[in-house]
Every structure is written in structure tokens, then in C-alpha cells.
C-alpha positions in Angstrom: 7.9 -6.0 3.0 6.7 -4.2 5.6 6.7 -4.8 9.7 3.9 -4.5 11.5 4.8 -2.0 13.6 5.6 0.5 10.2 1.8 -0.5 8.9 0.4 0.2 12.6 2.3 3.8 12.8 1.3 4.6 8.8 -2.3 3.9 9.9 -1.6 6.0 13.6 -0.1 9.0 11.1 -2.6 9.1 8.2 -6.2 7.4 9.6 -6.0 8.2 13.4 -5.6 5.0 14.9 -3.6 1.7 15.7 -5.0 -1.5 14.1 -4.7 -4.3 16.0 -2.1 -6.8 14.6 -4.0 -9.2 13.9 -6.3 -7.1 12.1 -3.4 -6.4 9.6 -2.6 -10.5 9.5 -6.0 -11.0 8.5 -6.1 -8.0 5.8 -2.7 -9.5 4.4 -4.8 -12.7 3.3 -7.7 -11.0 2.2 -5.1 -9.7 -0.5 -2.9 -12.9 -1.1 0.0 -12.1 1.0 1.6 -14.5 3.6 1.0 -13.1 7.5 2.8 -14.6 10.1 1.2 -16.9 12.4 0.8 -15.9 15.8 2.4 -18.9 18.3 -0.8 -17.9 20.9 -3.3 -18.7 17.7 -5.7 -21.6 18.9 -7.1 -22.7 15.9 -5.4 -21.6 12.3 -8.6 -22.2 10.1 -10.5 -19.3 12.7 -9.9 -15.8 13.8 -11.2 -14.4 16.9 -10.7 -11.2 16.1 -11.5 -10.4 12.1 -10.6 -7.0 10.7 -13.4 -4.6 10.6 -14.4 -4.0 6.8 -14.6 -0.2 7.8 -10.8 -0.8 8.6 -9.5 -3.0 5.6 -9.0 -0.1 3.2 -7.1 1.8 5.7 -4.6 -1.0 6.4 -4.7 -1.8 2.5 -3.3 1.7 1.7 -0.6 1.1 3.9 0.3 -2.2 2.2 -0.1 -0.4 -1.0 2.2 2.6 0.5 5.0 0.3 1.3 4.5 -1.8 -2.3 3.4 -4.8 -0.9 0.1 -4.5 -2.8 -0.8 -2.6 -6.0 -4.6 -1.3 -6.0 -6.9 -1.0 -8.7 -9.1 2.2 -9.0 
């Protein structure tokens, strides 16, 4: 599986931008994978800061990129 950090620079080098980490936390449980939990994380049932659907895709093609997920067409 991939770290973080390799997702956030396959996003930098092929969509233009860092996601934020805990954008990719909350895309990995959108698609059934385990994220780490954050020790600053208040409340584990809510997320302050929810991936933008706009950037879901982008972070999914990463996952998919570095096998973590396989994508239908």
C-alpha cells in the first residue's frame, strides 16, 4: 500500500495539486480501505475537513495507480 506522501506527489505530478491528507483518509473509506486515524482527530464518527467530490477521482487514480484499488469503467 501506498504512503501518503507517494499519493500527494502522484496527485502534485499528474492533477496539479497537493490533497490534503486527510482528504486522501477520507477518499480511502469511501472505497473500503482502512486510513489511519489522525491522534489530533476530535471526534472519529465526523470530519472537518471532507474531500471535495471534484477531488475524489483524482486521489482514486492514484490508489488505483499504486493497486490499492481496482476501478470499474
Amino acid at each position: 500500500m501506498a504512503t501518503y506522501k507517494e499519493i500527494q506527489n502522484y496527485v502534485k505530478e499528474n492533477f496539479g495539486y497537493i490533497p490534503k491528507t486527510c482528504w486522501i483518509a477520507h477518499t480511502k473509506e469511501i472505497c473500503g480501505l482502512s486510513p489511519k486515524v489522525a491522534r489530533n482527530r476530535k471526534n472519529i464518527n465526523e470530519r472537518i475537513f471532507p474531500c471535495p467530490a471534484k477531488n475524489q477521482e483524482d486521489i482514486k487514480k492514484a490508489f488505483q495507480y499504486f493497486g490499492m484499488i481496482k476501478m470499474s469503467k
